[in-house]
C-alpha positions as a Markdown table, in Angstrom:
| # | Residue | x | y | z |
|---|---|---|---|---|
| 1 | Unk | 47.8 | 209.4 | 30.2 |
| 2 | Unk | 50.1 | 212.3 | 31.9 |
| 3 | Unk | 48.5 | 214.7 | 33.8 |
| 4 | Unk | 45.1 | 212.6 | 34.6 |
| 5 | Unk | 46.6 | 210.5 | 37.5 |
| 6 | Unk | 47.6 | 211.3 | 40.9 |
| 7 | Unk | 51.4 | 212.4 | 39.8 |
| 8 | Unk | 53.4 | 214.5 | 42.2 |
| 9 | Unk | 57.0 | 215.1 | 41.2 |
| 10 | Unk | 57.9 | 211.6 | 39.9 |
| 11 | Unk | 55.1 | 211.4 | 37.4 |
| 12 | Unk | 54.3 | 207.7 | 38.4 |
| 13 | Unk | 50.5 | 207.5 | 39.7 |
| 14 | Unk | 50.0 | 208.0 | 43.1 |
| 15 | Unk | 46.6 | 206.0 | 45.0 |
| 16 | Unk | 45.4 | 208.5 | 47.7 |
| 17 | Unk | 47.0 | 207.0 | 50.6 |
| 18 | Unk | 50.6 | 207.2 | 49.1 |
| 19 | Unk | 49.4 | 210.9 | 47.7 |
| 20 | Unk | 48.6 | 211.8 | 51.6 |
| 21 | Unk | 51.9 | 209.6 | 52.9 |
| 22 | Unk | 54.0 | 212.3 | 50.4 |
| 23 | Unk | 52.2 | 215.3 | 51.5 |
| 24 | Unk | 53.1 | 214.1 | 55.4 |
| 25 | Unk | 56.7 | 213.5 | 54.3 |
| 26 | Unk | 56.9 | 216.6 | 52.7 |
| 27 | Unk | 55.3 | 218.8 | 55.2 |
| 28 | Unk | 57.3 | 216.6 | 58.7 |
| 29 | Unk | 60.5 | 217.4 | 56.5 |
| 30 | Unk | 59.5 | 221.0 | 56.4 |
| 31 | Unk | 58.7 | 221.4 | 59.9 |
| 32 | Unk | 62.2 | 219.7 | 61.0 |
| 33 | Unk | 64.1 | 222.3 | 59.1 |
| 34 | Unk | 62.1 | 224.7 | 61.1 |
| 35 | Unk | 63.4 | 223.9 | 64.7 |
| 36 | Unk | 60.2 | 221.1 | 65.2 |
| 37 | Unk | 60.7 | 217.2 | 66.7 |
| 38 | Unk | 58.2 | 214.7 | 65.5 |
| 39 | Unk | 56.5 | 213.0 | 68.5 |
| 40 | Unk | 53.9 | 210.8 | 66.8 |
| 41 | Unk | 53.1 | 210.5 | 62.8 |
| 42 | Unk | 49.3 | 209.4 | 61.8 |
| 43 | Unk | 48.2 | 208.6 | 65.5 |
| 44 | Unk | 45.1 | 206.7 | 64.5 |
| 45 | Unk | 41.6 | 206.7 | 66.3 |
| 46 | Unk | 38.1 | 205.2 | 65.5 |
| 47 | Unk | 37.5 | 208.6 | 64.9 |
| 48 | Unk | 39.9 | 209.0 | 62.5 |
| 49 | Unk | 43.4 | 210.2 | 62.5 |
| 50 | Unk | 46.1 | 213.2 | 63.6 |
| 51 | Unk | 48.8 | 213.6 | 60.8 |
| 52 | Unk | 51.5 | 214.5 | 62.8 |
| 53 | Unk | 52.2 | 215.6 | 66.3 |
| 54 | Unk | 55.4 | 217.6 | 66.7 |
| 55 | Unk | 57.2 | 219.2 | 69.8 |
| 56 | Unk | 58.5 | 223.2 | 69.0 |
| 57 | Unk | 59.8 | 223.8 | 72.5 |
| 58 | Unk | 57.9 | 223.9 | 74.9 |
| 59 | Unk | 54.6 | 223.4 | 72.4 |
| 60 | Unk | 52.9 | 220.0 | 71.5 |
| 61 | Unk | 51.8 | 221.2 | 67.7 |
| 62 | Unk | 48.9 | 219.0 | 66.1 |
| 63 | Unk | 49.4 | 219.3 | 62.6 |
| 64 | Unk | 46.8 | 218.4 | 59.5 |
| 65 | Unk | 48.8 | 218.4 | 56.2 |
| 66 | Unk | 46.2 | 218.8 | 52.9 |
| 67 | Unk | 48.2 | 218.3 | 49.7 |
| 68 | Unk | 46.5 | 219.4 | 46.2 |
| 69 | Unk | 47.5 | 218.9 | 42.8 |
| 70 | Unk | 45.3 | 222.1 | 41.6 |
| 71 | Unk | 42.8 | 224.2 | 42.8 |
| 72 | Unk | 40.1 | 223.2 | 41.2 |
| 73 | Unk | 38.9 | 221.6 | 44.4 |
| 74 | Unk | 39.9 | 224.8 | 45.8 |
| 75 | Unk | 43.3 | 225.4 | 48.1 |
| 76 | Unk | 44.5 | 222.7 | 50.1 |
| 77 | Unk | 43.9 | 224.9 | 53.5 |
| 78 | Unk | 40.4 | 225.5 | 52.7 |
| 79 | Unk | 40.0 | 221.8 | 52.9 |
| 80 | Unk | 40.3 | 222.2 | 56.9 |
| 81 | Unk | 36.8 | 222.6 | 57.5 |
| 82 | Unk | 34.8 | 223.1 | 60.8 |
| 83 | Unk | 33.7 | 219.7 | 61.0 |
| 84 | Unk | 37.3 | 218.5 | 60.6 |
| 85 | Unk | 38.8 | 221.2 | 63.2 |
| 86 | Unk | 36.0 | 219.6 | 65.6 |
| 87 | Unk | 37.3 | 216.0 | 65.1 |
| 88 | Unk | 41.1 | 217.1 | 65.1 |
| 89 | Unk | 40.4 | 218.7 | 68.3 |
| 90 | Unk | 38.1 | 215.1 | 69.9 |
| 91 | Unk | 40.7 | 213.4 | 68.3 |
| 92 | Unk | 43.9 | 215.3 | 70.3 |
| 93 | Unk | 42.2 | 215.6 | 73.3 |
| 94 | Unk | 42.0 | 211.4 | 73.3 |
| 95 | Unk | 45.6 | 211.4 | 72.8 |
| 96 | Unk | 46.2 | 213.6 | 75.3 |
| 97 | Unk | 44.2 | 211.5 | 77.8 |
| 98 | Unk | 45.7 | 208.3 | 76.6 |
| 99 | Unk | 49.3 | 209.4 | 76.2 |
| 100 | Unk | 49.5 | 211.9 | 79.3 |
| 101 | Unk | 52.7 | 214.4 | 77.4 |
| 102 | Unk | 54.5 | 217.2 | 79.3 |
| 103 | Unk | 53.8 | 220.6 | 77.8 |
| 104 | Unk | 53.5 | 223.9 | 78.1 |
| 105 | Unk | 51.1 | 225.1 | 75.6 |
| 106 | Unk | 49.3 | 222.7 | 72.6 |
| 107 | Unk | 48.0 | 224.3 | 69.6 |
| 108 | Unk | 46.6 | 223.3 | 66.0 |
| 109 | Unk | 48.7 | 223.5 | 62.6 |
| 110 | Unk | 47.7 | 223.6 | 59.0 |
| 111 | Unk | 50.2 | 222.2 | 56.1 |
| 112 | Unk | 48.8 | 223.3 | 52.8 |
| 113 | Unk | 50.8 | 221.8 | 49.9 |
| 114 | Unk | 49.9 | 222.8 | 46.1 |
| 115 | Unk | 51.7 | 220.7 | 44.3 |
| 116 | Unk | 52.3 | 222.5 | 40.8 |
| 117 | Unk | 54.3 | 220.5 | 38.1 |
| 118 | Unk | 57.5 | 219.2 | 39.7 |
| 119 | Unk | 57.5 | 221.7 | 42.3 |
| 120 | Unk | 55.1 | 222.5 | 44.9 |
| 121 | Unk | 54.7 | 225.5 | 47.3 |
| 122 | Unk | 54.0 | 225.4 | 50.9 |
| 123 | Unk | 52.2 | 227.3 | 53.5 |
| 124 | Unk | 52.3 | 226.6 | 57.3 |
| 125 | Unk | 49.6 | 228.1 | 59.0 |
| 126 | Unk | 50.1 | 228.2 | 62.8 |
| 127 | Unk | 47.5 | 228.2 | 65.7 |
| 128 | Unk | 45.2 | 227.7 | 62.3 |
| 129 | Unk | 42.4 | 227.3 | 65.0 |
């Protein structure tokens, strides 16, 4: 039945992980138009996982991307809890250790995406915390 499954744009049924896969997509292709280079996508942990990791001069930018088909979970950047910033943060400083990058500055990103219909509507929140 339309409307019940996870639809976004296409109207087939989306499972959770290719729902979270489209939010990245759309979010990375966001950023690019915005000056940013990817440097790793869904850099994975036992911990659990940074979404993307993008360059903006001389900034390495930790982005989480939360896509929502409504708000009646409320909005996709309210999502970003404390407990989540906490493990974003373990989880960058590990990649860090482990990959060694040159930068400047880091900070941490938020991607909200409401998807609404066929469209959806974005909002990049930078040094989010």
């Amino acid at each position: 039945m339309p409307g019940t499954s996870h639809e976004l744009r296409w109207g087939r049924p989306l499972n959770r992980k290719k729902l979270g896969d489209r939010g990245e997509e759309i979010a990375l292709q966001h950023l690019l138009r915005q000056g940013y280079s990817l440097v790793e996508r869904n850099y994975r942990t036992r911990y659990g996982e940074l979404d993307l990791i993008l360059r903006h001069g001389d900034t390495l930018v930790f982005v989480e991307v939360k896509l929502r088909r409504g708000t009646g979970f409320g909005d996709p950047l309210e999502a970003v809890t404390e407990h989540k910033q906490a493990t974003i943060r373990g989880i960058a400083e590990q990649y860090l250790a482990e990959e060694q990058p040159e930068f400047e500055q880091a900070r941490f990103d938020v991607v909200g995406i409401l998807a609404e219909g066929a469209s959806y509507r974005i909002e990049h929140i930078e040094e989010a915390f």
